[in-house]
N, C-alpha and C positions, 0 to 999 in steps of 0.2 A: 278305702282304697287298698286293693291288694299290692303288697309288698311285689317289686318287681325281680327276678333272680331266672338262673337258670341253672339246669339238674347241671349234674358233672357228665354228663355223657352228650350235651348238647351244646355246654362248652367247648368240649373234646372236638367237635364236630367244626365247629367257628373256628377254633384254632389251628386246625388240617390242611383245610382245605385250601389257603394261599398256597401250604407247602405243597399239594396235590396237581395244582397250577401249575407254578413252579417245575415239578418234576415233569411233568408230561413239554414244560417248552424244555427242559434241558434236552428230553430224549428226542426232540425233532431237531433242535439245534445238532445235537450230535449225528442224526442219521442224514443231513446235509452236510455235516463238514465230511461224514464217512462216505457219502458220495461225490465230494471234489477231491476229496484225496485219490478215489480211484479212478476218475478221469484225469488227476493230473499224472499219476502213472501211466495210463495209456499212451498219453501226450510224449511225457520222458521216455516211455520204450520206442516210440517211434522216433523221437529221436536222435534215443543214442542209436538204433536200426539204421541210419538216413547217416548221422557220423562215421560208423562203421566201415559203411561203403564211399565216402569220402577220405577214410584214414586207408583204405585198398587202393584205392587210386590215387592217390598223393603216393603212397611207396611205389608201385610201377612206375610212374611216370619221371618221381626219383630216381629210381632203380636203371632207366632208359636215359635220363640225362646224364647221369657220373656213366654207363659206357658206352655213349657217344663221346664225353669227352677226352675219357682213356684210348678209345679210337684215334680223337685228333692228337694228341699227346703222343701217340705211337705210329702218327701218320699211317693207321691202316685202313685198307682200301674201304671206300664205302658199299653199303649192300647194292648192288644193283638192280635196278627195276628185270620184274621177269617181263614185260614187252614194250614195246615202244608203241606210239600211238599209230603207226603207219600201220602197224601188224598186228593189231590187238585186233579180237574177233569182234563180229559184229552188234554184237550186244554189250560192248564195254566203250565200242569207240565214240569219239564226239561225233557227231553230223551237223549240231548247229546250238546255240547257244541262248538261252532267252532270259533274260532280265537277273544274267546270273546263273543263272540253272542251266547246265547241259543235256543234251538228252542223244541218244541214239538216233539213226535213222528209221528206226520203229517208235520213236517218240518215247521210249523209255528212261529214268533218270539214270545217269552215269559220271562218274568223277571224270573231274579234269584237274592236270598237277601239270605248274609251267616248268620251262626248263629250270629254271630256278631251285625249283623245289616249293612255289607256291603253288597250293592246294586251293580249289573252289569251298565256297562260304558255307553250301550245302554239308560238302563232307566235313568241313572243321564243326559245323554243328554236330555234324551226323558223331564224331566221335567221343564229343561234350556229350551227347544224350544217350549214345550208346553205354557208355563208363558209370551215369547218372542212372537208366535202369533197365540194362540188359548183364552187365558183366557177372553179377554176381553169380547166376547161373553157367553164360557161359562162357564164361572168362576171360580178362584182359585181352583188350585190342581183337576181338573176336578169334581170339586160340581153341576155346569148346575149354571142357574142364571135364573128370568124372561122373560131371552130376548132369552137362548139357553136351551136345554136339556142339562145334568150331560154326558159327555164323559165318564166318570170312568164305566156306567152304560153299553152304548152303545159298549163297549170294550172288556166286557164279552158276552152280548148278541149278539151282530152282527158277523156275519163269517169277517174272515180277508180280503177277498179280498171282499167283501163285503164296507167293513170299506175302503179297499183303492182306491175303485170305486167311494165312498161317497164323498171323498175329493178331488179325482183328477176331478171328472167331478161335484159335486155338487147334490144338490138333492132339492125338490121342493114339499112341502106338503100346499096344498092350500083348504078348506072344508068350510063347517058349523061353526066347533070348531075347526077349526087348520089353522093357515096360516102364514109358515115358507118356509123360503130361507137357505140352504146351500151355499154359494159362492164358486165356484169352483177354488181349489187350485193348477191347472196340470201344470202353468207355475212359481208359486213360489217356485224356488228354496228353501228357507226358510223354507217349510215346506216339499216340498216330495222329500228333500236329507234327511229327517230327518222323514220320514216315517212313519218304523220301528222302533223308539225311542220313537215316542211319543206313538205310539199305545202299546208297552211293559209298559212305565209307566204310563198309563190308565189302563193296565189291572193288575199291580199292585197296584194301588190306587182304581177300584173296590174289590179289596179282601181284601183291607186295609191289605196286606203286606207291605206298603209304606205308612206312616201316611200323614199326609198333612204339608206343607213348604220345606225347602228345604235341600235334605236325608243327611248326616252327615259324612255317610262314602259311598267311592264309588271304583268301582275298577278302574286301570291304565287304559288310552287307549291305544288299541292295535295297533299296526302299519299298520294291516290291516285297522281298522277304520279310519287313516288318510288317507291310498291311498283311500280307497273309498271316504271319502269325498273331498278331493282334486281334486280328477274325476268328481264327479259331481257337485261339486258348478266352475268349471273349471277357 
């Protein structure tokens, strides 16, 4: 019987290869934790992005509450509506009322604010989703900023479907003196389940029936308003 052994280079070879194992699972262990690590940054910049705009709007709406209250403190006069509902034009005024929602006598949507100072359920959403994701461009309570034009402005001027053509597909002003992007908004749920909300409380914040921050009294939502939304954010 021949003696059983093995050279030293076939040793070598037997004693490797666990370690050859070994390193090849360390290097996929590692190239999976290196890619959760870089999806859970993606996650964290969105967001601290998404806090950002929450910590913007929590100061305005601060910023609107301490002076209103140094108003009533100094008993000075309050801002006054620029029209009354008798004389508002006809594309702002109510005609009739459905399940909640106002609209014009061209069936278009429109705020309604009681004498109170309560505001329809539409525009208190409309200014939750507004601040949520329109302001950063163009800025609180629909004022415009350097970087967008005043929506509050654009709300009265522009025809409504006009306004909702704007948003759902974008629009694109490129010249001389002008070179602006609309980003089009037709698959963010976010913003065109919510429409008609924000475009009512633009057009209440151009007539400065709706001061700026956030409105104080608002009416119930309607149950209609939840099935619809429940429909379409699905």
């Amino acid at each position: 019987m021949k003696p059983l052994f093995l050279s030293a280079a076939a040793a070598l070879m037997f004693a490797t290869a666990p370690l050859a194992v070994m390193a090849n699972e360390t290097i996929t262990k590692a190239e999976e934790m290196l890619a959760k690590a870089k999806e859970m940054r993606a996650e964290a910049d969105a967001l601290a992005e998404k806090a950002q705009s929450m910590l913007e709007t929590a100061k305005a709406e601060a910023a609107e509450t301490a002076a209103t209250a140094k108003a009533e403190e100094n008993d000075e006069p309050k801002e006054e509506t620029a029209e009354t509902e008798s004389d508002a034009p006809d594309n702002i005024k109510v005609a009739y009322e459905e399940d909640g929602k106002y609209f014009t006598e061209d069936d278009i949507p429109t705020y309604n604010v009681a004498d109170d100072g309560t505001i329809d359920w539409y525009s208190f959403s409309g200014f939750r989703r507004y601040h949520s994701e329109c302001h950063v461009c163009h800025g609180p309570d629909g004022e415009g900023s350097t970087y967008a034009p005043a929506l509050k402005n654009s709300a009265l001027e522009m025809d409504y479907y006009d306004f909702v053509d704007v948003i759902t597909n974008g629009r694109k002003h490129v010249g001389a003196s002008e070179n602006s992007v609309m980003p089009a908004f037709g698959t963010n749920n976010n913003v065109m389940c919510y429409l008609d909300d924000i475009y009512v409380y633009l057009k209440a914040r151009g007539t400065e029936a709706v001061g700026r921050g956030r409105p104080p009294k608002k009416e119930k939502k309607s149950k209609a308003y939840v099935e619809n939304e429940d429909a379409c954010m699905g």
